[in-house]
Structure formats: C-alpha cells, structure tokens
N, C-alpha and C positions, 0 to 999 in steps of 0.2 A: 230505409231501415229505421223502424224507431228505436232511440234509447230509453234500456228500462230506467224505471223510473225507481228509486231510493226510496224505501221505508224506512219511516220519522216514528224510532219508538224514544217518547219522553219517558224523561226517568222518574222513578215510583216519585210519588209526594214526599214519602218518608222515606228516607233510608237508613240500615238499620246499621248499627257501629260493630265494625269486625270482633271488637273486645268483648261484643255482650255476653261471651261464655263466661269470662270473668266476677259475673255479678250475684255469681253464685255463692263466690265467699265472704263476699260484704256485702252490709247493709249501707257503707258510701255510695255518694251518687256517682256512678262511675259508668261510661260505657250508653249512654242516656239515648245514642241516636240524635239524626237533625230531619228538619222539613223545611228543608232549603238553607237559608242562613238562622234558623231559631231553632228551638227545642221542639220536638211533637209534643201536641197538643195533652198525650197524655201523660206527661213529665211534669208539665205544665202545671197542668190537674195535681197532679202529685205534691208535687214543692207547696202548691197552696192550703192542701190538707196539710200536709206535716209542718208549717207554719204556723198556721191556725192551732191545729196540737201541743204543738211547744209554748205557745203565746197562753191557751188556756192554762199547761200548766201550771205558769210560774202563777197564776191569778187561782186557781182553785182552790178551796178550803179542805181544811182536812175535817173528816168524820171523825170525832174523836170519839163518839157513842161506837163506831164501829167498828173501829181500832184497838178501842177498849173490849168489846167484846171480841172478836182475834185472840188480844192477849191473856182473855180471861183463862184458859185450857195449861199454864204452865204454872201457876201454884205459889204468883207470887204476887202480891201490893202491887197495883196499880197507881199511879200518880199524877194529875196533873197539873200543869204550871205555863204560864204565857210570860212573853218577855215584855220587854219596854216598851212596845211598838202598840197601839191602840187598836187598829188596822193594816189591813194590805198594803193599804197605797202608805200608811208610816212606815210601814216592813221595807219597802222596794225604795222607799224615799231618804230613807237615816237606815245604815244597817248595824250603825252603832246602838241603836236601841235594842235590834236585834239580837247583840251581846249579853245585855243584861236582863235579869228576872224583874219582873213588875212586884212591887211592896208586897202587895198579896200571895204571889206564888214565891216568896222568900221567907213569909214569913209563916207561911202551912208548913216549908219543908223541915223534917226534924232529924237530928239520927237517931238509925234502929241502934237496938240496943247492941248488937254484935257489926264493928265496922266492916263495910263491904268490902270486898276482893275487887271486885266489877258492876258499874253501874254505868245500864244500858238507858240511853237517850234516844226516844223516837222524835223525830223533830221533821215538820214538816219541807224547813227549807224552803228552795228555788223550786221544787215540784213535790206538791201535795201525794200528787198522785203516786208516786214512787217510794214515798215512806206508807201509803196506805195498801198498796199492791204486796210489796216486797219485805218489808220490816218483821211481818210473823213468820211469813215461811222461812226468813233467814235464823230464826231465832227457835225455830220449831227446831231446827237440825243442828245451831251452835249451842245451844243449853247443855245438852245432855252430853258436851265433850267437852263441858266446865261444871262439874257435878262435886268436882271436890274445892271448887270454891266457892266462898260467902257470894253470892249474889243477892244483888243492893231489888231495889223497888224497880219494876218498868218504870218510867217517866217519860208522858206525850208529852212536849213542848210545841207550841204554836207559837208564828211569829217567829220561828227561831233559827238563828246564824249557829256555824257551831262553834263560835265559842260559850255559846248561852252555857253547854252543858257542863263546862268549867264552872261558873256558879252551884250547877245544880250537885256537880259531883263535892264540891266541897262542905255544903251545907249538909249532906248526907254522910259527909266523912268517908269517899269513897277513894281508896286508893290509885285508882286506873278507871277512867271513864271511856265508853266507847258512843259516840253521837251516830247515831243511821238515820242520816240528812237524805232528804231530797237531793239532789244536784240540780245546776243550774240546765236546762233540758235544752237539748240539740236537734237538728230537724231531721235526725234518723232515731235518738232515743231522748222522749219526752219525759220516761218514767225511770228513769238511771239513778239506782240508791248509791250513797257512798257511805262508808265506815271509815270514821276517824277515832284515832286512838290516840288519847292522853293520858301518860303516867305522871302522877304527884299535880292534879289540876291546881293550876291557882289563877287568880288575874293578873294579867299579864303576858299571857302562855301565848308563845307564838306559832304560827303554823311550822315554821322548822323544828318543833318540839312534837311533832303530828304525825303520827303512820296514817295511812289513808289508802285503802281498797276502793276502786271507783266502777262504774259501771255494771251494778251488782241487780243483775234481771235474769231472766231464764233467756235473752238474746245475746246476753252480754257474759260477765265473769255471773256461774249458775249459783245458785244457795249452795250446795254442798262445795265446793272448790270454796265458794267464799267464805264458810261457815268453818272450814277446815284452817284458811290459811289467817282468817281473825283468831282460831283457837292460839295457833303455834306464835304468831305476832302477841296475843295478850301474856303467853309465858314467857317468852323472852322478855318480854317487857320488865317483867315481875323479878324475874333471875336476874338483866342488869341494870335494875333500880329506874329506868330510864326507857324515855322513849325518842322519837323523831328521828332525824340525824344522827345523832348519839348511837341509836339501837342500830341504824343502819350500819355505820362504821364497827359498832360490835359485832354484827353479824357476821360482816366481811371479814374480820381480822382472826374470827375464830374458825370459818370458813378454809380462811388462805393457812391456817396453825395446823 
C-alpha cells in the first residue's frame, strides 16, 4: 500500500496584515504587510517617495510672483520682505536669522495710516510648498469672517521662522499678527500649513505667547474648519488683551463659569 503523499503549499511571498481595514482612516503608516521578515517591496517604494517629498520640501523656494498673484483677488497691499538668512542653506543653518528682517525689508515697511486689527504673514518656512498651496485658499474663506476689522497689508516673508512676523507686525503697527508658515513636513504630509497667532508682537515674544492651528490642507484640519476656528481664536484674542497660554486658560475659566 503506498502512502499519499503531502502537498507542500508555500506561503504567499507577501502576506497581507489582518489590520489593513484600518488604513482607511489614516494617512499613518500602519497595517503595511511583510514579505518574509521585511516590508513589501511596494511600502518600500512608498516610504522613498514620501521621503524624497518631505526632503524636497524643506529645500523648495517659494514663488512669490505666484503667490502674489493668488493674493491679488482680495483688495489689499501686497508686501514683501526677506529675513536675515541670505539663502536656504543660511535658513536651515542659523534660524536665528530666520527671526529677523534683513535692513532692506525693515526698512520699505511703513505704517498705514489707520493701525491694523490683523496682520497676516505668509511665510514660507520649513515647506514652501504648503504656504504656496494653502495660504490663499485659507484666506479666500477667513477674510470675509474679519470684515469688521482693519486688516494690515498681506506680507510674503521668505527665509522666514515665525517669529520673523513679530518684526513685521510691529513695524506696521499691527495689534495681533497671524504668521501661515510652512511646517516643518513629515513623510505622510510634506505640504502641512500652520497658523500662529500673536497678540501685542514684540521681541522677545515666546512661543508660550502663541495659539497655533497646525496641519492646515484639504487632508488635514480643511480651510473652512481652519478659517472658522483662526476667526473665533483672533476674537478672543482681542476681548482678552492677550494671547498663547494666557488665552488658553481664559478660555477655559470662562468655559468652566
């Protein structure tokens, strides 16, 4: 009598991770699959594009011919101004220059003749790409829900950290500055805008003095959500004299009252 003989099925090359339903609600690497003890090949592939992505950002220059035309459609002074930084590689090297305005662009800026309420800072930051993507569409939909306030000149800032826009709001005599920086880009979002908000800028101003909206793309927190919660953060700001920590604990205490 012969014994049958056993069928040898190897297992797939790749197999695929029980979790992958999961990947449906983030853009984290989660749930990736293996082919044997490494990643498949096409995870792989992945992680290197969106490294390669993130890497270009932080190195991109901003269009500001383009930007400027963007912001031409809302009716106000355009402005621009570069910081202390020469170049990129000074930008990424000292980003303490990146703080301050270069002689030249401090010494064009003037104030209007009626002081601003708010004075918006497009700045390219740690990703070009996301103050040139994101900056007008967020500003097409937050304008017209600050229509009763003075608003200051747009100002592209290149080269710039944000505390740059503390110089810039000051020299314009602007009582609350809002900087929409690039961020520094991550290998799921390379084009991630933030909005930081300073009341009463001066030098010196620390980031605990700072409200800050982050990850502001149509993937992330959308223009209208963002555009809605910078209106109600720049009132508050304004009703309690103050911003950062300050405004946070205001919130809350009036919140919990």
């Amino acid at each position: 009598m012969t014994t049958p003989k056993h069928e040898h099925h190897p297992a797939p090359p790749t197999a695929a991770d029980p979790w992958a339903a999961l990947r449906v609600h983030t853009p984290a690497r989660i749930a990736l699959g293996r082919s044997g003890a490494s990643l498949p090949t096409r995870e792989l592939l992945a992680f290197g594009i969106a490294h390669a992505q993130a890497r270009d950002a932080v190195h991109a220059a901003l269009d500001v011919a383009a930007l400027r035309a963007d912001l031409a459609g809302f009716g106000l002074p355009v402005i621009e101004v570069r910081s202390a930084a020469p170049n990129r590689a000074a930008y990424l090297a000292r980003p303490d220059w990146g703080r301050r305005l270069d002689p030249a662009s401090a010494a064009a800026l003037a104030r209007p003749a009626a002081a601003p309420d708010v004075v918006f800072v497009i700045a390219d930051g740690l990703s070009a790409v996301a103050a040139q993507r994101h900056a007008a569409p967020l500003l097409a939909i937050g304008l017209p829900m600050l229509d009763d306030l003075v608003i200051g000149p747009l100002v592209i800032a290149s080269q710039a950290r944000v505390a740059l826009a503390d110089a810039v709001a000051m020299a314009l005599g602007a009582r609350l500055v809002v900087s929409l920086i690039g961020e520094r880009p991550g290998l799921s979002a390379p084009d991630s805008l933030g909005a930081y908000l300073t009341h009463a800028p001066q030098p010196g101003t620390t980031d605990a003095e700072r409200n800050c909206l982050s990850n502001i793309r149509p993937e992330g927190l959308g223009y209208a959500a963002a555009a809605a919660e910078l209106a109600a953060l720049i009132r508050r700001a304004r009703a309690a004299g103050i911003s950062g920590i300050g405004l946070a604990a205001a919130t809350a205490l009036a919140a919990a009252g």
